[in-house]
C-alpha positions in Angstrom: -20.6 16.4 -9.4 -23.9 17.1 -10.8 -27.1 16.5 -8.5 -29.1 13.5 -9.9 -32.5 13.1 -10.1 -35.4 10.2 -9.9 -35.4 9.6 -14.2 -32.1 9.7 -13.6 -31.6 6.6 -11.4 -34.1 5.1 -13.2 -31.8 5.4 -15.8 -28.9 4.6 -14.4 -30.8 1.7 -12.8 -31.8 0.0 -16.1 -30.5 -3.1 -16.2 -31.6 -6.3 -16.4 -30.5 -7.1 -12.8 -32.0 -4.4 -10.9 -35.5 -4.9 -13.0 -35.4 -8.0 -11.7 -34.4 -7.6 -8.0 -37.8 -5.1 -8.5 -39.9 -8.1 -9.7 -38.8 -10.5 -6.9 -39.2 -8.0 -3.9 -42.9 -7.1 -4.9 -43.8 -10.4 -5.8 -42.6 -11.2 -1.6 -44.3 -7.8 -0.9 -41.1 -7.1 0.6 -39.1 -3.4 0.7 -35.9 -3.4 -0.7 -33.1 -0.7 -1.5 -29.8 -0.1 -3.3 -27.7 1.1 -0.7 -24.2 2.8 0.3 -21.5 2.8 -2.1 -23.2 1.7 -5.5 -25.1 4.9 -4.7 -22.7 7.1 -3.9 -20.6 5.7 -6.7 -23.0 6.6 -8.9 -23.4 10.4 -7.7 -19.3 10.8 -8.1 -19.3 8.8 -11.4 -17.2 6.4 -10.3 -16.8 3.0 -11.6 -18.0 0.1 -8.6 -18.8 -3.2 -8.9 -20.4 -4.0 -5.5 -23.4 -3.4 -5.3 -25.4 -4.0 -1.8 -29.1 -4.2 -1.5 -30.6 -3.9 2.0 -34.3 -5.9 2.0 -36.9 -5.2 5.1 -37.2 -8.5 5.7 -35.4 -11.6 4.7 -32.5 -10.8 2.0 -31.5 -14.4 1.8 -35.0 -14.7 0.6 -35.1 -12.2 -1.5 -31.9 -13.3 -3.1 -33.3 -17.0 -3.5 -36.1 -15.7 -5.3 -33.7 -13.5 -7.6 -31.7 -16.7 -8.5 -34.8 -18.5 -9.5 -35.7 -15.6 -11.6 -32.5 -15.4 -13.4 -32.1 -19.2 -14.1 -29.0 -20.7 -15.2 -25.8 -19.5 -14.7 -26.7 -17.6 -11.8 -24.9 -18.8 -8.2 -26.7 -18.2 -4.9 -24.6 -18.2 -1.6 -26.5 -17.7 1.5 -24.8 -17.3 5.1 -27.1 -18.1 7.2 -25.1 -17.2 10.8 -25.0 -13.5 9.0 -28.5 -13.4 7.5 -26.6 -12.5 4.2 -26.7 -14.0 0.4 -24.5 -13.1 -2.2 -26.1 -14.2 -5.8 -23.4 -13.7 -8.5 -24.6 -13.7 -12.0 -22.5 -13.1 -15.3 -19.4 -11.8 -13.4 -21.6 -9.5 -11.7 -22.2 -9.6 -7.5 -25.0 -8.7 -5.5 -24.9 -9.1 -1.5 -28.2 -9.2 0.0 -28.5 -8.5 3.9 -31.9 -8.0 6.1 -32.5 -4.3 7.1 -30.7 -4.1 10.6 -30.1 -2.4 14.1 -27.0 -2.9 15.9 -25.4 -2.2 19.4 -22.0 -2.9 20.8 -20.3 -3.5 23.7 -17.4 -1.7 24.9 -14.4 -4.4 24.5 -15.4 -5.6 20.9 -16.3 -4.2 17.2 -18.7 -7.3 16.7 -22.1 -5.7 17.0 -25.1 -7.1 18.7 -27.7 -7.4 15.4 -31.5 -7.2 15.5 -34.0 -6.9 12.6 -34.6 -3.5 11.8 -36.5 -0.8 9.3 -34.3 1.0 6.7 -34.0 4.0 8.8 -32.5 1.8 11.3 -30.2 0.5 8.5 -29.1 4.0 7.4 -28.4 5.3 10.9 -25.7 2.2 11.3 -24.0 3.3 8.8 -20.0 4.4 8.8 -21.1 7.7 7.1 -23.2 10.2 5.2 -22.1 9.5 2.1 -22.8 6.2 2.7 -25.9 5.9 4.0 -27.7 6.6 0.7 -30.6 4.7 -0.3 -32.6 4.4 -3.3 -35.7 2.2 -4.2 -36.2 -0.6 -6.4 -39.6 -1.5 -5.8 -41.7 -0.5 -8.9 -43.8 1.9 -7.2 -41.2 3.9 -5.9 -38.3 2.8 -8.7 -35.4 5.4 -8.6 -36.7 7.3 -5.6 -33.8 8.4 -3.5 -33.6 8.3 0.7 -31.1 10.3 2.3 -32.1 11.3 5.7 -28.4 12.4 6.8 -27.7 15.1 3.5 -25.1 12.7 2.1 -25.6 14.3 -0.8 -25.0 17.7 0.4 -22.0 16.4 2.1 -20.7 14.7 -1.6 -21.3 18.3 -2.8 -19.4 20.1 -0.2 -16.5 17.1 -0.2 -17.0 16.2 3.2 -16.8 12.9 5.4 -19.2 12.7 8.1 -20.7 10.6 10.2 -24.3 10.4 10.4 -24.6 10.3 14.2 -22.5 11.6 16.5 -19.2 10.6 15.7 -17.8 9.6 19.3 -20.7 7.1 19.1 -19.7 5.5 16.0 -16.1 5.4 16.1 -16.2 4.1 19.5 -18.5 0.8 18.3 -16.5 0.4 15.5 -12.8 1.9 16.0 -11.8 0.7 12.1 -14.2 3.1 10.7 -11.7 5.9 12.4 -9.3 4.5 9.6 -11.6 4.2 6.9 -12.6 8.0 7.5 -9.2 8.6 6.5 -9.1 6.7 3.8 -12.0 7.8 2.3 -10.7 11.1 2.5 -8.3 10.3 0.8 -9.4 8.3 -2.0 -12.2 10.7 -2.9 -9.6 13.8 -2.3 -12.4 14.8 0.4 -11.8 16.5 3.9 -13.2 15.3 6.6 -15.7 17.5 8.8 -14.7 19.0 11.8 -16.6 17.8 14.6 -15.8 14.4 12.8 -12.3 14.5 12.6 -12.4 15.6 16.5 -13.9 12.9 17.2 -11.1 10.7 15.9 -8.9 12.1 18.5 -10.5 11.6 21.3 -10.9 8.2 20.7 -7.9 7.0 19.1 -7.3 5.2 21.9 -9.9 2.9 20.4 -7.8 1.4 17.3 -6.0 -1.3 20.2 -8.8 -3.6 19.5 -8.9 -3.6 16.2 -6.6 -6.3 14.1 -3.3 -5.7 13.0 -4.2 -7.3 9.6 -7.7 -5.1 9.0 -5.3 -1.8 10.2 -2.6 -3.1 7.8 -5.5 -3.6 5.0 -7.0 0.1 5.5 -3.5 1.6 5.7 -2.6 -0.2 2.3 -5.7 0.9 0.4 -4.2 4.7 1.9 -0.7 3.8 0.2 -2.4 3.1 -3.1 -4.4 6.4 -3.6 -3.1 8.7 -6.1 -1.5 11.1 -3.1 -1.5 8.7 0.2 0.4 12.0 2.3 -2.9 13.3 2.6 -4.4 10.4 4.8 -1.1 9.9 6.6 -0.9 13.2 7.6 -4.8 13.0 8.9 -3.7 10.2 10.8 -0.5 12.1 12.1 -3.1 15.2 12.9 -5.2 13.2 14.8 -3.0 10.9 16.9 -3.5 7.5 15.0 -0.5 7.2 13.7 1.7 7.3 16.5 -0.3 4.3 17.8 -0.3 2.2 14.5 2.8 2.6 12.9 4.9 4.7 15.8 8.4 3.7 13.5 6.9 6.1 10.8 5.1 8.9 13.5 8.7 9.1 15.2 10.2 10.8 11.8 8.4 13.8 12.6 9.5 16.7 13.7 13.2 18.8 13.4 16.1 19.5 16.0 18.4 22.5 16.1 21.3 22.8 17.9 23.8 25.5 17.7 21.4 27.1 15.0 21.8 24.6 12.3 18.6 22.4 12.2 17.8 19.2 9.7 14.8 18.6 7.8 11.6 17.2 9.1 11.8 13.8 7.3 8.5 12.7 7.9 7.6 15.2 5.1 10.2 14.3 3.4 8.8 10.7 3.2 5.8 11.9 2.2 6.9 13.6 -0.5 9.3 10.5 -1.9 6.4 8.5 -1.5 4.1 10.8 -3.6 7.0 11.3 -6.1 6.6 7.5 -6.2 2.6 7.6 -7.0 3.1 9.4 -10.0 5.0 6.9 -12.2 4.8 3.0 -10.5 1.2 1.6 -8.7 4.0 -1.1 -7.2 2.5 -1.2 -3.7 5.5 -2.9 -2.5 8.1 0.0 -4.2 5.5 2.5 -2.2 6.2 0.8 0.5 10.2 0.9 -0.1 9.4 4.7 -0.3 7.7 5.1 3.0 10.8 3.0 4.8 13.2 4.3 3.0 14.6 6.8 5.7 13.1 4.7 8.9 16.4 4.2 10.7 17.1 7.6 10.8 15.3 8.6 14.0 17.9 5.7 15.7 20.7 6.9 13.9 20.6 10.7 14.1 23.5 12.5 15.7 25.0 15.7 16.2 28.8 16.1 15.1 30.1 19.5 16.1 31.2 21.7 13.0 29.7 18.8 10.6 25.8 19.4 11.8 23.4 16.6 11.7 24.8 13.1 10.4 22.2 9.9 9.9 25.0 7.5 9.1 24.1 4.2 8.3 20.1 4.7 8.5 20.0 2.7 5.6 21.2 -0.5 7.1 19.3 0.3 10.3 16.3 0.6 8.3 17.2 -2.6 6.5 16.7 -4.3 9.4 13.8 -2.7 10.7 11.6 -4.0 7.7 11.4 -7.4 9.2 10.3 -6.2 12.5 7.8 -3.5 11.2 6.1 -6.3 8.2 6.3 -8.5 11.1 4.2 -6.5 13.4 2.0 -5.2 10.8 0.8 -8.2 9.9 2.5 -7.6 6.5 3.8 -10.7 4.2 6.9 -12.3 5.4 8.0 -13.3 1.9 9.4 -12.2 -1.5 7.7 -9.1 -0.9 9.2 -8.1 2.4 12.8 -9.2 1.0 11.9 -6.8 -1.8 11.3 -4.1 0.6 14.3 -4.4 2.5 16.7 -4.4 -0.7 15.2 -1.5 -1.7 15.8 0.1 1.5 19.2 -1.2 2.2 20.4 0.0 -0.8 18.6 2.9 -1.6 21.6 5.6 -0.8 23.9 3.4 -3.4 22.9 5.0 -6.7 22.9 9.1 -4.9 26.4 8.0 -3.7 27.4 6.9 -7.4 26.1 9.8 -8.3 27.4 12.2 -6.5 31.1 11.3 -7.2 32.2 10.2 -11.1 30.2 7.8 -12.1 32.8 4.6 -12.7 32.0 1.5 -14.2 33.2 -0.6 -11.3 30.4 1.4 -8.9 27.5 0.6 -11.6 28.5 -3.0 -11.9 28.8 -3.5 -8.5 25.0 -1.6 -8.1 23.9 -4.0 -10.9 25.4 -7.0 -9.4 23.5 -6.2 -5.9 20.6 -5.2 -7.1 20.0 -7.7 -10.2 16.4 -7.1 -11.1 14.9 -4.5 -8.3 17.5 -2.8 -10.4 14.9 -0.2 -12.3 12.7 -0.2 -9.4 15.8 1.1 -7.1 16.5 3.9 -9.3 13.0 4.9 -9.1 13.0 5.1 -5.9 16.3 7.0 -5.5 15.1 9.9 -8.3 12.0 10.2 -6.3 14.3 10.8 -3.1 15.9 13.8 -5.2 13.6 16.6 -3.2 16.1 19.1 -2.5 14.8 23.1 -3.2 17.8 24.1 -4.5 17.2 23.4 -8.5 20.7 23.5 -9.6 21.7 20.4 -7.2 17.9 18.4 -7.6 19.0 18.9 -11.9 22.8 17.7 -11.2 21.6 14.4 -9.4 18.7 13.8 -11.9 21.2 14.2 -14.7 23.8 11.9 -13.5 21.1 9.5 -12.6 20.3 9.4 -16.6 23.9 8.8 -16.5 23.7 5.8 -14.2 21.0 4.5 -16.1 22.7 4.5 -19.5 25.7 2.9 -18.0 23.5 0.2 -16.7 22.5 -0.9 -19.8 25.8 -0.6 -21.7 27.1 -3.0 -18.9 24.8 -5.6 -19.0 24.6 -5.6 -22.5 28.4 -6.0 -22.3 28.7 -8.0 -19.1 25.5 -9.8 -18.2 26.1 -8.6 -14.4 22.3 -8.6 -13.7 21.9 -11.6 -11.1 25.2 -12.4 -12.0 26.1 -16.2 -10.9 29.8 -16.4 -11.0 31.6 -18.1 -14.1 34.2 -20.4 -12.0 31.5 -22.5 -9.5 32.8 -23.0 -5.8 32.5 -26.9 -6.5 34.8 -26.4 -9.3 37.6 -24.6 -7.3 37.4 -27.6 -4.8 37.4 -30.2 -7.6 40.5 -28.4 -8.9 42.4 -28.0 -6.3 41.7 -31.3 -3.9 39.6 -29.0 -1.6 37.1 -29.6 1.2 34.4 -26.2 1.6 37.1 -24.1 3.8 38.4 -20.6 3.4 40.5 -20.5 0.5 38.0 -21.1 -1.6 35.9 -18.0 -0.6 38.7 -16.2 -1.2 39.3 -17.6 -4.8 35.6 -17.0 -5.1 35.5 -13.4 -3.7 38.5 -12.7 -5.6 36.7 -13.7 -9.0 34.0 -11.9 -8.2 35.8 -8.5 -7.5 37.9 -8.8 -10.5 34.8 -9.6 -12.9 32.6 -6.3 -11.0 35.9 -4.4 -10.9 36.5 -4.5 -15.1 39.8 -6.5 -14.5 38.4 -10.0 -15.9 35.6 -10.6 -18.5 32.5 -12.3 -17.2 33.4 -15.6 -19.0 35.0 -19.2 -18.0 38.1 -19.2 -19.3 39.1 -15.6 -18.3 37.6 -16.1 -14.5 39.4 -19.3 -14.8 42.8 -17.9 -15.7 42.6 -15.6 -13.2 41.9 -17.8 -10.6 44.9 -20.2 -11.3 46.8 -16.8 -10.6 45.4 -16.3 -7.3 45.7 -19.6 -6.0 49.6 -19.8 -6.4 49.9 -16.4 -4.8 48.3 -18.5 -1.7 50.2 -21.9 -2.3 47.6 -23.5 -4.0 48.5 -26.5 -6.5 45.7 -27.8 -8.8 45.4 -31.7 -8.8 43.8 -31.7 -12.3 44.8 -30.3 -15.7 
């Protein structure tokens, strides 16, 4: 990050929006600034498209006065029970607010707002490297306010606060999460004092939404490497109190001197193995539940060591309960989730053992097409230190893969609807819905994933005329 000076905002600052903003505010004789992100966006050369100016004085006057100034095509919102306006001009957005003071009470994150001077305005804000100013007024174009060292902070890759940090995570407990995830999507660390703080009044987050802790945890998820925040919120004590399914992974038992591995870690890992190669929010999410029943299923078996059997349809049914909870959708998305998780141990199995055509159709047919996106996730679960065995799974696994192909090529098993419909067993045979003709329809279904029948009619239909007179069944058509 290089430092940036005056001609340089100016020069960053020259466009026709900013000129303008410029011409408005000293035509009102008012102060206005370009404040928090833009600013620091452009200090880490980061690409942002929100751009915030703080106005001492009226910004919903200010921001009338710019869409008179920019004519047609610009679109002026004002929100008068904020004292905000947002004009939006050519797909770009500007959000105008009054320079402000605020103060809290101790049961609620909606501050008490008064008119205030930009010092006032900076000292509210979350932190350092967000409280940076700079001028657009024409006298004082480009000129840069940072009465908190943000800069210096940016330099040094730290998050701080710019008051004492009990004080502002206290008022406004989401900005504890927001540390973290700026952390984490700037690959910064977060000061010391600050990240005490955080601790001490973790307590704090049980006012705060379920839906704005989901939204701060998601934006975590998507960073390039999301273990970094989750750990921070592990370190601190957060996480046990947001998402305690994920907190209780933590940690490793020994008994009789054999000991598993912490999969908390573990999950980490998968999930940053995940990052690298899919931005899939909902397959990152797959990673990050993939191993959630395991705290509820983990035993110890004398002279077999530690055994997690079934985690995977424990954890199955935890999605629903965790998404629910979280505030997380309850649709397509969630169902997603919880295929991935449910079957997530299928393709390791199949690859462990010889990899048979009946096992990959079978995956295929469950999977249909989350089919890619489970083996994803299943080579990003490979994470053992011994090479020899990480190379043998990831081999077979191009083995799966190639058989997956050659299968549905040949057998069109991907969301595979049988070829013989249940209403045409009943129609053939006389039948009301009753149990034979699951079992014909089961027993199609097994032969066509098992290799014995073709996926077509007249084979699945030949077949089942065999089955039904090995249970007494006469057809009452030809």
């Amino acid at each position: 990050m290089r430092q940036l000076l005056r001609e340089d905002f100016v020069r960053l600052l020259d466009k026709k929006i900013f000129h303008l903003i410029s011409e408005a505010a000293d035509d009102l004789g008012l102060e206005c600034y370009v404040v928090g992100g833009y600013v620091r966006d452009l200090f880490l050369e980061r690409p942002s498209k929100d751009i915030d100016v703080v106005v001492v004085g009226s910004g919903i006057v200010l921001a009338e006065a710019l869409g008179r100034k920019l004519g047609k095509g610009a679109h002026v919102s004002v929100f008068h029970n904020f004292g905000t306006a947002q004009v939006k001009y050519h797909g770009m957005e500007v959000e105008f607010v009054g320079a402000r003071k605020e103060s809290y009470s101790h049961d609620s994150r909606k501050p008490i707002v008064e008119d205030g001077t930009l010092e006032d305005d900076q000292n509210r804000r979350d932190f350092t490297i967000n409280a940076l100013a700079v001028c657009l007024n024409k006298a004082r174009f480009g000129e840069l306010v940072d009465p908190f060292d943000g800069v210096l902070d940016m330099e040094n890759r730290l998050i701080a606060t710019p008051l004492d940090p009990d004080i502002t995570f206290s008022d406004d407990p989401l900005r504890m999460m927001r540390c973290v995830r700026f952390a984490t999507q700037l690959n910064f660390f977060i000061e010391e004092e600050t990240f005490e703080a955080l601790g001490r009044n973790r307590e704090r987050i049980k006012i705060i939404s379920r839906e704005r802790i989901a939204d701060e945890l998601n934006k975590i998820i998507m960073t390039p490497t999301p273990s970094k925040g989750l750990v921070d919120l592990m370190r601190c004590g957060l996480l046990p109190l947001i998402f305690p399914e994920l907190a209780a992974l933590e940690g490793v038992d020994t008994v009789q001197g054999r000991s598993h591995k912490d999969n908390f870690y573990h999950t980490l890992q998968v999930l940053d193995n995940i990052c690298k190669v899919s931005d899939n929010l909902w397959l990152r999410w797959a990673a990050l539940l993939h191993d959630i029943g395991k705290p509820r299923t983990k035993r110890f078996e004398p002279g077999v060591g530690w055994t997690f059997k079934n985690h995977n349809f424990i954890g199955e049914k935890m999605v629903p309960e965790i998404f629910r909870k979280m505030k997380l959708p309850m649709n397509e998305k969630m169902k997603y989730v919880q295929k991935l998780v449910g079957l997530h141990m299928r393709p390791i199995v199949i690859a462990d053992e010889e990899v048979t055509d009946s096992a990959v159709r079978r995956l295929l047919f469950e999977a249909g097409d989350d089919i890619d996106d489970l083996m994803t996730l299943c080579e990003a679960d490979i994470t053992s230190r011994n090479v020899q065995r990480k190379q043998r799974f990831l081999d077979n696994f191009k083995l799966v893969r190639q058989k997956l192909v050659d299968l549905e090529e040949r057998d069109r098993i991907r969301n595979f609807q049988p070829p013989v419909s249940g209403e045409e067993i009943m129609r053939v045979f006389g039948l009301s819905p009753c149990r034979e003709v699951g079992i014909l329809k089961s027993a199609i279904k097994d032969a066509i994933l098992d290799g014995l029948v073709p996926n077509e009619h007249d084979a699945a239909y030949g077949f089942m005329m065999k089955k039904a007179a090995e249970l007494g069944l006469v057809p009452v058509v030809g």
